[in-house]
LODRENVEX-364317 format. One record per residue (C-alpha): x, y, z; residue in one letter. Coordinates in steps of 0.25 Angstrom, whole numbers, plus 5000, padded with zeros to 4 digits. Layout:
N
XYZa...
// end
This chain:
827
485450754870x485950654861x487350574861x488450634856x489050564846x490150444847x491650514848x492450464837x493250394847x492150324851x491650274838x492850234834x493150134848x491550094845x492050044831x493149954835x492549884845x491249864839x492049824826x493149754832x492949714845x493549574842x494949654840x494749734854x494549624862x495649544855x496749654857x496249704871x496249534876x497749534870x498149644877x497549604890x498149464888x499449534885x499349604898x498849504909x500149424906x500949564911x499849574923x500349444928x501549494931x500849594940x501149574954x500649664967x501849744976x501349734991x502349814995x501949944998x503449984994x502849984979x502050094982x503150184984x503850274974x505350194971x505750354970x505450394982x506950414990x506450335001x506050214994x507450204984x508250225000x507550105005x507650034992x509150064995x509049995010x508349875002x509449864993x510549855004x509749765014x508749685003x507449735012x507049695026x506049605022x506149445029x505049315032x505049295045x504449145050x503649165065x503449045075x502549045085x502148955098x503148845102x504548885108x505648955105x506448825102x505448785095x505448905083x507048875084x506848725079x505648775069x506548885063x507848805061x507248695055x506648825046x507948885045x508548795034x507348775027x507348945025x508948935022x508648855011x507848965003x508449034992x508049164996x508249195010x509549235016x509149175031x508449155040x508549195056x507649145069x508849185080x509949235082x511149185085x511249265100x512749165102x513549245091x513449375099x513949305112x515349335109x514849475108x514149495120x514949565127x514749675117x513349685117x513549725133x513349855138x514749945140x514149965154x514049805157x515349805151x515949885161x515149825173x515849705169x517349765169x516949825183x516449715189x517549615184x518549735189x518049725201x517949585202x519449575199x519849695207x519349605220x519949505217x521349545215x521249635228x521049775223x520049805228x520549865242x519249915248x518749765246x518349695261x519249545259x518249505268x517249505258x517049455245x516949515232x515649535226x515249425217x515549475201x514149465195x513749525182x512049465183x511749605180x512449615167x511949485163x510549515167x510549625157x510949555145x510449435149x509149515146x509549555133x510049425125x508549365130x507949495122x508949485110x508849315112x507649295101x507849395090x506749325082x505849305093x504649385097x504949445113x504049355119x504749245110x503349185105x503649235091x504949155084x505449205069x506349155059x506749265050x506949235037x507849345028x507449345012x508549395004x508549534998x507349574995x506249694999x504949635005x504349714994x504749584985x503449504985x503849394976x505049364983x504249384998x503149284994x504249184990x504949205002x503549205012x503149075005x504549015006x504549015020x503048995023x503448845014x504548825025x503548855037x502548785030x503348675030x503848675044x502048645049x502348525056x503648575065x502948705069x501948635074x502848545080x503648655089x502248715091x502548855081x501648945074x502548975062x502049085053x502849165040x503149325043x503949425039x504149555030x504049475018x502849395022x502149525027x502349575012x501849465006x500649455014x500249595011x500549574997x499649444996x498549505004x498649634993x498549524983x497349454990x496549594994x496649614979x496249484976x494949494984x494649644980x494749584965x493849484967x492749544974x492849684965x492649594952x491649514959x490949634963x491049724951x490749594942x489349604950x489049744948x489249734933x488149624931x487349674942x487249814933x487449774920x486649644921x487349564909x488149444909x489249494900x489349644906x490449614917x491349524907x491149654896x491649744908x492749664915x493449614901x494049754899x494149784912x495149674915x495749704901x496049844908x496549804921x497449664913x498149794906x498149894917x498949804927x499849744914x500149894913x500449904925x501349814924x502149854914x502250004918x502450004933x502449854938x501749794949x500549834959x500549874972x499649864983x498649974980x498749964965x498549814966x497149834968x496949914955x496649784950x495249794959x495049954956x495249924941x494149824941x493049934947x493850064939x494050004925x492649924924x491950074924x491950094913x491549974907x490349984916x490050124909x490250094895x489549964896x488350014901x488250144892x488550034879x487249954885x486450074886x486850114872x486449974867x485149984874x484750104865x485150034853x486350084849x487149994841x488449934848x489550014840x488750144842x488350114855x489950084858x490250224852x489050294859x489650234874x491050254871x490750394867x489750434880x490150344892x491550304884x491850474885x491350474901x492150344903x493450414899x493250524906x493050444918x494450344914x495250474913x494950544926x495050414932x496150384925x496850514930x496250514944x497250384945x498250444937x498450574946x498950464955x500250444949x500950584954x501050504968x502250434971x501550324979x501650224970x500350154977x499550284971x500350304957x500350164954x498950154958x498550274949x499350224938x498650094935x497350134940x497250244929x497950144918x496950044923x495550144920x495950184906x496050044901x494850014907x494250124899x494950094887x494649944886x493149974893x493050054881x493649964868x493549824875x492249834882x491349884869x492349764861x491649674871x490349734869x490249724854x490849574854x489649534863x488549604857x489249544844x489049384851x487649414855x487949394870x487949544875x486549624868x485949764872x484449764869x483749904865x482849944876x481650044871x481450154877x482950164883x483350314888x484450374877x485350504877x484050604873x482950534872x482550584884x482050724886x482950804897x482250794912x481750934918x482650994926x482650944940x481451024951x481851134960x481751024972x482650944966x483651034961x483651094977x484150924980x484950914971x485751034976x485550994990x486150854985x487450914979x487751014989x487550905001x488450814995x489550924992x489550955005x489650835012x491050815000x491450975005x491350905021x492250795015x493250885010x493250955021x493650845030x494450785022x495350945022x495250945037x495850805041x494950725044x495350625034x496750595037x497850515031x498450375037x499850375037x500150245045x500250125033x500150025044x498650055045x498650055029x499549925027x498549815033x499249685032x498249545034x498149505049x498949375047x500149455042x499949575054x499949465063x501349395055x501949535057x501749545071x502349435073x503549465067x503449635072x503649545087x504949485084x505549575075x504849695077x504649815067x505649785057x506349885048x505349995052x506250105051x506950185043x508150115036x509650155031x510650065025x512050095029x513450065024x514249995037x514149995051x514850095053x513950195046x512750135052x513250185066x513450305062x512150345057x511450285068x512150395076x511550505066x510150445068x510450435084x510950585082x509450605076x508850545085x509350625095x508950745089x507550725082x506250765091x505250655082x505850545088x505550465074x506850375078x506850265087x508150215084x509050175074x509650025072x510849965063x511649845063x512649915074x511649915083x511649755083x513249775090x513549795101x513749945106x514950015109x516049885106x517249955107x517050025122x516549875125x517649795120x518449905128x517749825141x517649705136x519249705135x519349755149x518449645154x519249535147x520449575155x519849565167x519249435165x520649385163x520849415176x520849275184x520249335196x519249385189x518849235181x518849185195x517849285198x517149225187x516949105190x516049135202x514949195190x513749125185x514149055173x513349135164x513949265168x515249195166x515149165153x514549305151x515849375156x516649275148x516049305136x516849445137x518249375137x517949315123x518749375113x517649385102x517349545109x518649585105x518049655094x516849735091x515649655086x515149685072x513749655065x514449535057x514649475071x512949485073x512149365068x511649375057x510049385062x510449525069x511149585056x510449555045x509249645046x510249765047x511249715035x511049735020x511049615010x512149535008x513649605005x512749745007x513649815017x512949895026x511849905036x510449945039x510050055048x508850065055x508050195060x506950155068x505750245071x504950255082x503650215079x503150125068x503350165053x501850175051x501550315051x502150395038x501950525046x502950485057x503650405046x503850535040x504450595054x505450485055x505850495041x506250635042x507150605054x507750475047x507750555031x509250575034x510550525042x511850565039x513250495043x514550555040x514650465028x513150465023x511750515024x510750405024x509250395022x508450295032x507150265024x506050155030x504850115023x503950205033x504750315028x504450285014x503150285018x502850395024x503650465012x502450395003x501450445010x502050605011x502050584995x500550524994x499750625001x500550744993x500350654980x499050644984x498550764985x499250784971x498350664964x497150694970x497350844964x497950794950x496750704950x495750804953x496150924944x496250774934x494750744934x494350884936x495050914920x494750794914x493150824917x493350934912x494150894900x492850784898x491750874902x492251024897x491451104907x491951144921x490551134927x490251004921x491750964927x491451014939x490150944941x490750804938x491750814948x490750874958x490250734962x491650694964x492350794973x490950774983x491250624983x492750634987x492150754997x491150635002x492350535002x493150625010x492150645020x491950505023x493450495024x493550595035x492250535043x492750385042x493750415043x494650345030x495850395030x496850425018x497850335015x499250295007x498150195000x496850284999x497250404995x497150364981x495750344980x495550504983x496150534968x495750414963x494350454967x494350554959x494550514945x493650384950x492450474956x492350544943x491950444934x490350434938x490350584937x490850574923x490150474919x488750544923x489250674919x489550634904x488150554904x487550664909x488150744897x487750634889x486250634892x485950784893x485350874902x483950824909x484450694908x484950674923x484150544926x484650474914x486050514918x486050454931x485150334926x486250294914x487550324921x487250274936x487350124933x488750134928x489250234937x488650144949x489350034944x490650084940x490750164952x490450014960x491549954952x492550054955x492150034969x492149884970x493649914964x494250004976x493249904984x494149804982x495249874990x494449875003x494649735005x496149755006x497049725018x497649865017x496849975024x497450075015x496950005002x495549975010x495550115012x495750144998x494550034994x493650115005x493850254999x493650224985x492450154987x491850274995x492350374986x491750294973x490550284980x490450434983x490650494970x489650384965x488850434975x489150584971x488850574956x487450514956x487150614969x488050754965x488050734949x486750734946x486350854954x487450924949x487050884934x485550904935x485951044939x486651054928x485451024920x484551124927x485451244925x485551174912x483851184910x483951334915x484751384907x484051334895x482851364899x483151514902x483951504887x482551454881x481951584886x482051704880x482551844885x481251924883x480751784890x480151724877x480551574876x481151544866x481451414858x482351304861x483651284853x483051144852x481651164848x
// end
């Protein structure tokens, strides 16, 4: 069967760059050039807020708290070792230095307890208070006689009040050390940025590395008091994982270049073939990522490692087109024809293979998880320039070399071409009997799969803690901090207009509470909670207590007290608790984390869960109990980031299932749009399907879990998997019947390295801190191997079937009816 001709397309792409390669290579260098300026711009967002949708209703309400409060974020400076006094000295010599900043608004290490002594009183139980009236009452009523039961040969009791000052003794040495671990071996000073989200890397790096100067220049008096002193914060965990994104990248990239720059000169074994093959691929990705760019802005911490995946997807089809161009060389073609003759055969299969991969990534965009849609987006950007340059620049490159003498392809005699060979018998009876046995073993073990997979046995992760692996230094930071300050800002928040307000709807969340049989609530906080309770009833007592201790018999009682109870008791004749305390009369370290930014009116409400906000199913219970609260002057919205998430990961696994449908009804027509046959369709995606079937398998035996990071790979599998059955398929084609072993001997080099190469690119996830992206790495690699796996075990059985039902029925058409033979069409 000879070669069909070159398509006019083909010829005409074969003409330029063998005429004008020059021009080519001059154009696409300028273009890149033009584009690495705009990539250098390109920066990485390691907060995973950037994989949310900005429409989603829960993201624009937290937006809104942001706006009123400026984000929660903080650096937070930790001593260890020495004393108490100790970190004092350290952070007041610190203090200042902090102050000066220009971009902090404060700093707090203590807080000052004296301010709220005029207020004591307030802060008393309404029962102590009235303990206190009785037993002064009492007091006085002994001493002015009116008591007529009383024995005058016995004293009165002795007027004691230890009980009372027991109890809040107790409780000023809990609230004594606000920014101190309970044990008191932890000290913090806590530094307050100004407005702005911890998702603001530039300014959270400047900030991190402003205070890690001042501490750094503070060596020698730490170690004089004897302190540990290390950086910590919300801030500083951001920028830690965003720097340890940065280095997993880094690595991954080096290794996958260095890897794949091995397994082209081990298999192509010429000086010049990886330069050829990674000049347009780095052409590619300089435009991709300056694209990108230009259209939806920075990366995000899945789509950062396209950079690694690109380097295995896009160098594909450089590693096909290369090796067909050598092999045309070789039977003596001349360089433009043999240009035309690639472009037309393995150009034609390549194309194929970037559009279903192109639209495997592109079914990705119907989900609203930015980390998919993003993901998708640049990914399927990123394969059709590969093919396009791999196509112009590549045979440019080629031409220019043979051109200058440095890159030459000798005629080898003897070398197999498209039908010089005769077709091969069809295959024995034994041997057709294996090959059965093969495909229907390997099916089955992909329907066990399925089956697994439709019963449960793989199952989703729906805690992100166990996805979200920070690096042990910055666990160990956060723990530290977790001990003083515990788990900040961990549920679901509401900004409210005054006070006033404020109390009110904690009364309808209470009034919920009460109600609601999940028990998602623990308890709700605002700034009123910082008064005291109940002022007015006090300062009712508090009066009446006062009068009393006018009484001169009762100061004479008095005097008779230890002097620390005395000056307890006195404390209630000041006149400062003549009025209700308000949150302006708090210091300023107890307030802020519940006021908004500066001349903001307003404060923050707080709905605190009852377990950890790490598990999106019970975050969706709590955010059905806490979707709605109405006062009589508003209906508010309470949002929290585990809210959002658990919202996120709802929307996933129902745009999920949709991408992995669009992308399998995708592939399915754009084979049949390339092969026009329903059976030959079919056939090509046979492999396929059994390798997810295998994939799925190994899932439920591992077990690997799905999650918010991995389930991309399952759609993305399937416009990558298909590439080696196209390629074969379309050779195959190519070829003829009978040809089976020349098939397999002319395609597999390619498709073994491409497939490695895609490999080595998701490979380079697997080094990542983050399990979920690991995760991701692990199942690409396996499901890459499988259908590579699939297509040299399942494809050719499939097509030497083909063949022999082909045979059959020619040779029954060579017979006769009246059973003479007759002659061939050929002959």
């Amino acid at each position: 069967m000879p070669v069909s001709p070159p398509n006019l397309l083909s010829s005409r792409v074969a003409r330029l760059v063998t005429r004008h390669p020059g021009a080519v290579l001059l154009f696409s260098l300028a273009l890149t050039v033009a584009s690495a300026l705009v990539v250098r711009k390109l920066q990485i967002q390691a907060n995973l807020f950037a994989l949310l949708p900005p429409s989603l209703p829960e993201v624009q309400k937290l937006q809104h708290v942001y706006d009123k409060t400026g984000g929660f974020g903080d650096v937070v400076v930790i001593a260890e070792g020495g004393t108490i006094e100790g970190s004092d000295a350290y952070f007041a010599d610190l203090l200042p230095a902090i102050e000066r900043l220009k971009w902090t608004k404060g700093a707090d290490y203590r807080v000052d307890l004296d301010a709220l002594k005029p207020f004591a009183p307030l802060y008393m139980d309404l029962e102590d208070l009235k303990k206190i009236h009785e037993r002064l009452q009492r007091r006085l009523e002994l001493a002015v006689g009116a008591d007529l039961d009383a024995d005058e040969d016995k004293d009165p009791p002795p007027l004691s009040f230890a009980d009372i000052q027991r109890k809040y003794r107790a409780r000023a040495r809990a609230r004594k050390h606000p920014f101190h671990s309970p044990d008191g071996k932890i000290r913090t000073l806590r530094v307050y940025p100004p407005d702005r989200p911890t998702s603001d890397l530039v300014f959270g790096r400047r900030a991190v590395a402003d205070i890690q100067r001042l501490v750094d220049q503070r060596k020698g008096l730490a170690k004089k008091l004897g302190l540990k002193i290390t950086v910590g914060g919300k801030f500083y965990t951001r920028v830690q994982d965003y720097n340890s994104v940065i280095r997993d990248l880094k690595r991954s990239a080096l290794w996958g270049g260095v890897l794949i720059v091995l397994l082209l000169t081990l298999y192509f074994r010429h000086i010049l073939a990886v330069p050829l093959l990674i000049i347009p691929l780095c052409m590619s990705m300089t435009w991709t990522f300056a694209f990108t760019k230009l259209t939806i802005g920075d990366l995000n911490v899945i789509t950062a490692f396209l950079f690694v995946i690109l380097l295995g997807l896009g160098i594909d089809f450089g590693i096909h087109i290369f090796a067909r161009y050598r092999t045309e060389r070789l039977s003596g073609r001349e360089v433009e024809p043999a240009i035309a003759v690639t472009l037309a055969t393995t150009g034609r299969a390549c194309r194929t293979a970037m559009v279903t991969t192109a639209a495997a990534f592109a079914s990705l965009l119907v989900t609203d998880f930015r980390g998919f849609s993003q993901f998708g987006y640049i990914a399927a950007i990123g394969v059709t320039l590969a093919f396009g340059l791999m196509c112009t620049v590549l045979p440019a490159l080629l031409v220019l070399c043979e051109r200058l003498g440095i890159l030459r392809f000798r005629h080898r005699a003897g070398d197999v071409q498209v039908g010089d060979v005769a077709p091969a018998p069809p295959p024995s009876p034994p041997l057709r009997m294996a090959l059965a046995v093969a495909v229907l073993l390997g099916v089955g073990v992909a329907v066990v799969g399925a089956f697994a997979a439709s019963t449960g046995r793989i199952r989703f992760e729906y805690d992100f803690e166990k996805l979200n692996t920070l690096p042990k230094e910055v666990i160990r930071t956060k723990a530290k901090v977790t001990r003083v300050y515990g788990r900040r800002v961990d549920g679901a928040v509401v900004f409210v207009d005054s006070m006033e307000e404020a109390a009110a709807l904690k009364k309808v969340v209470l009034a919920k509470m009460a109600k609601d049989s999940t028990r998602t609530i623990a308890e709700v906080t605002s700034l009123n909670d910082l008064l005291p309770q109940d002022q007015q009833r006090k300062l009712v007592w508090i009066r009446k207590i006062r009068k009393i201790l006018r009484k001169r018999a009762v100061q004479k009682a008095l005097l008779d007290l230890p002097r620390e109870q005395r000056e307890q008791i006195e404390v209630l004749q000041r006149k400062a608790v003549d009025k209700a305390m308000t949150y302006k009369d708090l210091p300023r370290p107890m307030r802020r984390p519940f006021v908004g930014k500066p001349g903001v009116p307003g404060t923050l409400l707080i709905i605190v869960p009852t377990r950890p906000p790490r598990d999106a199913r019970y975050m969706a219970s709590f955010a059905a109990d806490t979707r709605e609260f109405k006062t009589a002057r508003h209906t508010y919205h309470p949002v929290s980031e585990g809210v959002i998430f658990s919202e996120v990961i709802r929307i996933l696994l129902a745009d999920g299932r949709i991408a992995i449908t669009a992308t399998l009804l995708t592939v399915l027509l754009l084979l049949l749009l390339d092969f026009r046959r329903v059976g030959l369709t079919l056939l090509a995606f046979l492999p396929l399907a059994t390798a997810v079937g295998w994939l799925l398998l190994v899932m439920a035996l591992w077990p690997v879990d799905l999650n918010m990071y991995n389930l991309v790979v399952l759609p993305s599998l399937l416009g990558l998997g298909i590439d080696n059955s196209v390629h074969m398929t379309h050779r195959w084609m190519e070829l003829g019947p009978g040809r089976m072993r020349d098939v397999v001997k002319g395609i597999a080099g390619p498709i073994i390295v491409s497939t490695m190469t895609t490999m080595i690119g998701f490979g380079g996830m697997m080094a990542a801190h983050q399990k979920g992206l690991r995760s991701l790495g692990v199942l690409a690699v396996l499901g890459m191997g499988f259908s590579m796996l699939a297509v040299f075990s399942l494809l050719p059985a499939l097509l030497l079937s083909l063949d022999t039902a082909r045979s059959r029925k020619e040779s029954r058409q060579e017979v006769a009816p009246s059973g003479h033979r007759r002659d061939h069409p050929a002959a």
